[in-house]
N, C-alpha and C positions, 0 to 999 in steps of 0.2 A: 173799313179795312178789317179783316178777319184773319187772323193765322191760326188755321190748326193744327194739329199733332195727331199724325196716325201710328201711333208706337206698335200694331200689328201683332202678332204673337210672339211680344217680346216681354222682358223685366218677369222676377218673380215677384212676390209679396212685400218683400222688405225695397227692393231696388226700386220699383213701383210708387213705394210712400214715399223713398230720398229723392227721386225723380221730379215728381213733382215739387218736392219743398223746394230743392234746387232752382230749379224752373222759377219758381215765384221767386225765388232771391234775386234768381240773374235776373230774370226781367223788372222787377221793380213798380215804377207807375209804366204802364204798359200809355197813356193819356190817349189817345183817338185811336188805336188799334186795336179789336178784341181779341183776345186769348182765347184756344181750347183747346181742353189736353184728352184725348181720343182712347183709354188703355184697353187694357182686354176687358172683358166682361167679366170679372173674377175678381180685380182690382178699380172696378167703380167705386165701392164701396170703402175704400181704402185711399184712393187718391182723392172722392167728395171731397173726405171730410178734411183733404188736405185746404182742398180748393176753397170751402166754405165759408162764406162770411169774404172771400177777393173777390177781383174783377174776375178773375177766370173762370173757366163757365167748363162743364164737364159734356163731355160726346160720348158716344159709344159707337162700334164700329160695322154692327150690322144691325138686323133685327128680323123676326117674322112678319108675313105678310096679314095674319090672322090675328083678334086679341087676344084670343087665348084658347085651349083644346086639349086635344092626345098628340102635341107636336112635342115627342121627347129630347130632350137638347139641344131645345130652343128658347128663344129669348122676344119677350112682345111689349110693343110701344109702352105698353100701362106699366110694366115692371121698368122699363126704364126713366119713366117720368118719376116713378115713385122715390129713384134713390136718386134725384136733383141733376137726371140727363136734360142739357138744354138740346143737340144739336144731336144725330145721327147720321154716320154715311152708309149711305145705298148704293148701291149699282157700282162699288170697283172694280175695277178688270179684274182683279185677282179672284173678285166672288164669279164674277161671268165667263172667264177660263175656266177655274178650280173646277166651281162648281155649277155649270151652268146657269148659270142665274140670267132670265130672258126682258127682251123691253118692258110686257107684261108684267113680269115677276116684280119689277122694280116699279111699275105702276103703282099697283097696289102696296107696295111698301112704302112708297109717298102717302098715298092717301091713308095710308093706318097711320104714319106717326104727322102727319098731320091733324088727325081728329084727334090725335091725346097729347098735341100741345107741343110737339116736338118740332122742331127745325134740320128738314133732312137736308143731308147736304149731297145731292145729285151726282154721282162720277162719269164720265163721260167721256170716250177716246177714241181713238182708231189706231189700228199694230202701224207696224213696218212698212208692210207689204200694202196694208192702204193706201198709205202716205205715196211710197211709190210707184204707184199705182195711177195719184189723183185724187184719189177716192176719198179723202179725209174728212171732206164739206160733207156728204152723202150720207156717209159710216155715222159720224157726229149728229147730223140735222135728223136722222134717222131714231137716233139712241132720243135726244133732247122729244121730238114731238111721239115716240110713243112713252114714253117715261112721264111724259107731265099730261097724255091725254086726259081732257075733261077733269082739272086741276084748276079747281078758282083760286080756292089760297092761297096766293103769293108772297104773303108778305111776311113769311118766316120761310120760304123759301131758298136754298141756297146752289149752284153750279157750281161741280169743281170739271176744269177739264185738263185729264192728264192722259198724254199719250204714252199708250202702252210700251212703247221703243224706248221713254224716257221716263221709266220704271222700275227702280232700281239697278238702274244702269249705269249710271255718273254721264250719260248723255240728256242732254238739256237741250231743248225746244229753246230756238232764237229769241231772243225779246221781240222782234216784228213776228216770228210763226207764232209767236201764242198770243200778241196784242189781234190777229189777223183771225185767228179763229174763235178768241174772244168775240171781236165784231162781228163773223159769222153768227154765232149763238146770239149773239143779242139779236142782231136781226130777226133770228125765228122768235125770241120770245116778242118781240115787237108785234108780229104776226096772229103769235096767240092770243094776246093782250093789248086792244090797246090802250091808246095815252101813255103816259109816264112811267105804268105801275111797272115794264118790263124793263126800265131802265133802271129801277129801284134793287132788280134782283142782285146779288153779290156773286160774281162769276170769279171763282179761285183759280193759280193754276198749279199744278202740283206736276212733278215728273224730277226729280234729284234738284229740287230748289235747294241753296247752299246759302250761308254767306258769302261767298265769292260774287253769286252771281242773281243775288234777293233782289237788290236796289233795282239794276237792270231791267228786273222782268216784273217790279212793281211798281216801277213809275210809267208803265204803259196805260194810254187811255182807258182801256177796257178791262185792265186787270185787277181786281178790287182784293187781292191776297192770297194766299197759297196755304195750301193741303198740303202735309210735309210727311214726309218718309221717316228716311234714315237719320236727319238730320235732329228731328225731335225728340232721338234718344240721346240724345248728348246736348244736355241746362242750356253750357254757352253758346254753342253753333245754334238753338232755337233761340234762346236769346237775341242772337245777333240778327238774326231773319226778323225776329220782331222788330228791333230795332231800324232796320233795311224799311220797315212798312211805318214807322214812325216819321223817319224819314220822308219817305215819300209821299207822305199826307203833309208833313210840312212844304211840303216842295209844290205841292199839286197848285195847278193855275186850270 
């Protein structure tokens, strides 16, 4: 079980370092669940050394495709290994609206912070208008096999899948639609991989996961922890989503 925190271009410097101390307070012994706290790129180095020496494990929230060049105001896998990034997220809707960021572009972003040690965490969705459309399976299975083409390493691999309709929206994917497209995705990585190793992989789901509504959508078969918003700006309310994933590792059968 994995929860992470994508605090997105939020906190300044000081809010940043009490955030996460917070964080650590509230959560406590996190016991079978992993922690990772996601901040800007500016507050790596501030929130590390909050994290340092706990269970909690530091992400970052994009990166380049290249290790290093004439990319100005860019950030590369090697520079974030170096300041104790374990995890990074690729491919959010927010980067592939924003900034068109294409299946390809995220290929190659897997495989850079794969060779320097990094655990990217895969984002993966379909809008609105896919959904009601049908098109979800398609949009999805589409993103999943060119984003992992010709990807052996799996085993720091991570899926998160969050539907862009339930993205900062306070609207939330069913606990059956997301355990449903969970087992979609696994399918394909079954496809890519076989044996076991595709069942190994940790498929998140992220889209206004709350306290309200953590437990729900993490005690589904296929859902192994959540990619968090809005909610991992505020100690207690991630807190308690942790706790929701403590929960449901007790509870798993």
């Amino acid at each position: 079980m994995l929860i992470a925190g994508n605090w997105k271009m939020n906190t300044d410097a000081a809010t940043a370092s009490e955030l996460a101390r917070d964080v650590l307070a509230a959560i406590g012994d996190a016991g079978d669940v992993q922690v990772a706290l996601c901040p800007p790129f500016v507050h790596l180095g501030t929130v590390g050394s909050v994290v340092q020496g706990t269970p909690l494990r530091l992400g970052a929230q994009n990166m380049h495709s290249e290790e290093k060049g004439a990319f100005t105001g860019e950030i590369s896998a090697p520079m974030l290994a170096s300041v104790g990034c374990h995890y990074v997220i690729l491919g959010h809707s927010e980067r592939r609206q924003q900034y068109g960021e294409t299946n390809a572009l995220v290929n190659a972003k897997v495989r850079q912070a794969l060779a320097h040690g990094l655990s990217p965490i895969v984002c993966v969705g379909e809008s609105l208008s896919d959904r009601k459309a049908g098109r979800q399976n398609k949009v999805v299975g589409s993103q999943v096999l060119e984003a992992l083409a010709g990807v052996r390493d799996v085993a720091r691999l991570v899926i998160a899948y969050e539907p862009v309709w339930a993205i900062g929206t306070g609207r939330t994917a069913t606990p059956q639609e997301a355990d449903k497209m969970h087992a979609w995705i696994r399918s394909l990585l079954s496809r890519m991989w076989q044996g076991t190793v595709a069942k190994r992989v940790p498929l998140l789901y992220g889209g206004s996961m709350k306290p309200s509504n953590a437990l729900d959508l993490l005690r589904q078969w296929d859902v192994d922890g959540g990619l968090i918003g809005g909610a991992s700006l505020m100690a207690d309310s991630f807190a308690a989503i942790v706790r929701a994933g403590q929960k449901a590792v007790a509870t798993a059968f």
